[in-house]
C-alpha positions as CSV (number, residue, x, y, z in Angstrom):
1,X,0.0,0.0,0.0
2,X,3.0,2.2,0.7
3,X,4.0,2.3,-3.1
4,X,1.1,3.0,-4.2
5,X,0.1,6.0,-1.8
6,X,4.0,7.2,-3.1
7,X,3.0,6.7,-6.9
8,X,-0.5,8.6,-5.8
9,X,1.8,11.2,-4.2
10,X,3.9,11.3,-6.9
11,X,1.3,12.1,-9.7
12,X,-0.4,15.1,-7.5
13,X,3.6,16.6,-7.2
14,X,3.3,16.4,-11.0
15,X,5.8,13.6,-11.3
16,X,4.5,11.7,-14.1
17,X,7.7,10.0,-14.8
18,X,7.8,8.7,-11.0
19,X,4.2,7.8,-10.8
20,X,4.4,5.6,-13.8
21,X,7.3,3.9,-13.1
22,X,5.4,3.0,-9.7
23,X,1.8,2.9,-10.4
24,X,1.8,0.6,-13.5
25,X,3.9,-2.3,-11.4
26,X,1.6,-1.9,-9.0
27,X,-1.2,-2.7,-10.8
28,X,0.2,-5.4,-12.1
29,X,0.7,-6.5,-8.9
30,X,-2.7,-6.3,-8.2
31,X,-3.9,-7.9,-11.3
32,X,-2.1,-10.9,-10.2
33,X,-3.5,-11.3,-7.0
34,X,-6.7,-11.2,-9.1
35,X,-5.6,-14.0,-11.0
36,X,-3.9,-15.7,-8.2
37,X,-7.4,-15.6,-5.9
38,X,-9.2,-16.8,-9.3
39,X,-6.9,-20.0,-9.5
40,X,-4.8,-18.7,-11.3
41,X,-0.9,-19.7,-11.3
42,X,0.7,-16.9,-10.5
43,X,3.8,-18.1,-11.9
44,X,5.0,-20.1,-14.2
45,X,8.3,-22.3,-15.6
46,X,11.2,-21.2,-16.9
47,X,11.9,-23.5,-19.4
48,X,15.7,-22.4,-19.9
49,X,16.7,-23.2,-16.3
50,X,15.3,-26.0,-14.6
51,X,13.5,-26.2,-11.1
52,X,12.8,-22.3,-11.8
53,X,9.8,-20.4,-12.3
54,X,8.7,-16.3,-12.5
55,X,5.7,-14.1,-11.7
56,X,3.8,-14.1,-15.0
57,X,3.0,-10.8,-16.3
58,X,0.4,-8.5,-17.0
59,X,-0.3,-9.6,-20.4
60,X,0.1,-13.7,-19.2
61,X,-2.7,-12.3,-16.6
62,X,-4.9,-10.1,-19.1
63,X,-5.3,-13.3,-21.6
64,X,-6.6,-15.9,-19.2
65,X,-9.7,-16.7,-19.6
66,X,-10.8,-16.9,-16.1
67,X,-9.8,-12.9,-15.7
68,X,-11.1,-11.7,-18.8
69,X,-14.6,-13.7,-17.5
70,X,-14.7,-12.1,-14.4
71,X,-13.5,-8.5,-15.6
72,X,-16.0,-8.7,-18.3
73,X,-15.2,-7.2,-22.0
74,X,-15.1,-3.9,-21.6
75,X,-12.7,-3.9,-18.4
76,X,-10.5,-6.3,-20.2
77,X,-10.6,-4.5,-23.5
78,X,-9.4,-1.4,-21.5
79,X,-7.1,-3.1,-19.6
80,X,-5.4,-5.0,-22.8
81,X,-4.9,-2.0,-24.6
82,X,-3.6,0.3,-21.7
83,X,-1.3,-2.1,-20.3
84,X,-0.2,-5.2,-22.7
85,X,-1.3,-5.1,-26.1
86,X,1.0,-3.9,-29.2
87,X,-1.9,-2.4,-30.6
88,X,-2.6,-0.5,-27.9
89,X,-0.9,2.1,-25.3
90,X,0.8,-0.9,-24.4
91,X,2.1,1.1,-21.0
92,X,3.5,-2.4,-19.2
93,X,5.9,-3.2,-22.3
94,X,6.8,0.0,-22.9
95,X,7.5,1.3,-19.2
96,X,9.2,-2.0,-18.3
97,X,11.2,-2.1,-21.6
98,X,12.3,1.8,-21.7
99,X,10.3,2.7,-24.5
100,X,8.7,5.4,-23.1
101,X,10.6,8.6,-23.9
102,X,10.1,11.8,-21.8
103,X,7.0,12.6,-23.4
104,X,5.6,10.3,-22.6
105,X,5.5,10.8,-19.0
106,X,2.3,13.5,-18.7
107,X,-0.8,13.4,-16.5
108,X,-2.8,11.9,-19.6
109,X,-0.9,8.6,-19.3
110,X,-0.8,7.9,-15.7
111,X,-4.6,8.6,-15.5
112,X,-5.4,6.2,-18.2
């Protein structure tokens, strides 16, 4: 809850950069304790090293058909294109990947 209140924080100061780089993580967060609480895996295999596995990500989360079902189409829609689909805003990817230059980082897209 503390990182969120600090992304929240952050976004009021006007730091959009800082927000983003904390809200969006968080929400991922959050959508896989959704997942998690639906039955969801929360992780999965690594295939390259054995007897290893990693949180799956926002996009693994936002294509299972037990989230989309209980978000319903619209939410999921929103969610797909904001946060994990190349058609769309694609915020997760692009955040997490450094693809988001500095103007990118404006009250529009941490409100989104």
């Amino acid at each position: 809850m503390a990182l969120l209140l600090e992304g929240v924080r952050a976004w009021f100061k006007g730091d959009f950069a800082k927000a983003t780089h904390i809200l969006i993580p968080q929400i991922e967060v959050a959508m896989r304790t959704i997942a998690s609480q639906l039955g969801v895996p929360a992780t999965k295999a690594l295939p390259k090293i054995p007897d290893t596995s990693v949180a799956i990500g926002m996009g693994d989360v936002l294509y299972t058909s037990k989230v989309t079902d209980e978000l319903g189409p619209d939410l999921t829609l929103h969610l797909q294109a904001l946060f994990a689909d190349p058609r769309g805003l694609n915020l997760r990817n692009e955040m997490a990947h450094g693809l988001l230059g500095p103007a990118a980082f404006d009250d529009h897209v941490v409100v989104c």
